[in-house]
C-alpha positions in Angstrom: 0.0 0.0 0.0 1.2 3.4 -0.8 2.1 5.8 1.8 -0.7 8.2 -0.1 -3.5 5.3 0.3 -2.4 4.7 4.0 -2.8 8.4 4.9 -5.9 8.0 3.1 -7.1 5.4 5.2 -6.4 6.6 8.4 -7.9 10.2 7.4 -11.0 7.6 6.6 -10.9 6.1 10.0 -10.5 9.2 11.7 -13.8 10.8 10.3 -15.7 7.8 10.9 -14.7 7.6 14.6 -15.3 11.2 15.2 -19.1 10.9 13.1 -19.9 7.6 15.3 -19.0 9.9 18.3 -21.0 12.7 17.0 -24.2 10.7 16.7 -23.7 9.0 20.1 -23.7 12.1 21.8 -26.1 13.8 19.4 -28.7 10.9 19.4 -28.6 10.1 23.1 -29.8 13.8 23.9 -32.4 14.0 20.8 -33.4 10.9 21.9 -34.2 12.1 25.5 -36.0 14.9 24.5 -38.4 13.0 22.5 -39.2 10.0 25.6 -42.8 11.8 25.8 -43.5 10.7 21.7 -41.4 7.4 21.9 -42.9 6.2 25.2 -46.4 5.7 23.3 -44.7 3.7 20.3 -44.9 0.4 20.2 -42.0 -1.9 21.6 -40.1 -2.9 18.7 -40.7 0.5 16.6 -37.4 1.8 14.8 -36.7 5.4 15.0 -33.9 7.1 13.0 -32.8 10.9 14.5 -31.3 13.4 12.3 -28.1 14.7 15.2 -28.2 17.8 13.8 -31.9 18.7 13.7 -33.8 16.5 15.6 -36.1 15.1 13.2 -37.0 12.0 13.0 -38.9 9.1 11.1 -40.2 5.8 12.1 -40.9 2.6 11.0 -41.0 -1.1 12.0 -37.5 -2.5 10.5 -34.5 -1.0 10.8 -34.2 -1.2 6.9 -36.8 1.0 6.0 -36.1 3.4 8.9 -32.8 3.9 7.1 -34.2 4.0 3.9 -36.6 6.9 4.7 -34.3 8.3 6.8 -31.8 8.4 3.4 -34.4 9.7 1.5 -35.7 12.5 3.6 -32.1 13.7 5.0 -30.0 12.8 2.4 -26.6 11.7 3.6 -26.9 13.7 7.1 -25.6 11.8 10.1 -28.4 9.7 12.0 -28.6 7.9 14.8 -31.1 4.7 15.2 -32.6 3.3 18.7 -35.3 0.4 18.5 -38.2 1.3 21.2 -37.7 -1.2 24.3 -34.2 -2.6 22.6 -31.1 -1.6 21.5 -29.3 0.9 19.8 -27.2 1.1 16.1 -25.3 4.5 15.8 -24.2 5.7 12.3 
């Protein structure tokens, strides 16, 4: 590997780290000022967060949350939480 594609790479890895840290923080506190809406949803619901702005779209796989979350924000950094489960940040 060339010492151009290396510096590539790590300039790569470094921007991913630093989004993946963004939407951790970013979605956490979205995702606490929205418990009133997401506490009537039904366990199991996907909900994708725009970090920046707080929007937000559900759905009922984590597919299609991505996929309208793609289509209505384009390639802006999200953060997705399943109600009553886990988490996937990116």
């Amino acid at each position: 590997m060339s010492t151009g594609a290396e510096t590539d790479l790590v300039e790569l890895r470094a921007r991913m780290k630093a989004q993946g840290q963004y939407a951790q923080e970013h979605g956490e506190a979205w995702l606490k000022r929205h418990e009133e809406e997401f506490k009537h949803l039904p366990k199991g619901t996907i909900v994708a967060i725009n970090c920046r702005t707080g929007e937000y779209v559900i759905a009922s796989t984590r597919l299609s949350a991505m996929d309208e979350f793609e289509r209505r924000f384009g390639k802006e950094v999200g953060y997705v939480h399943e109600i009553g489960g886990g988490i996937f940040v990116g």
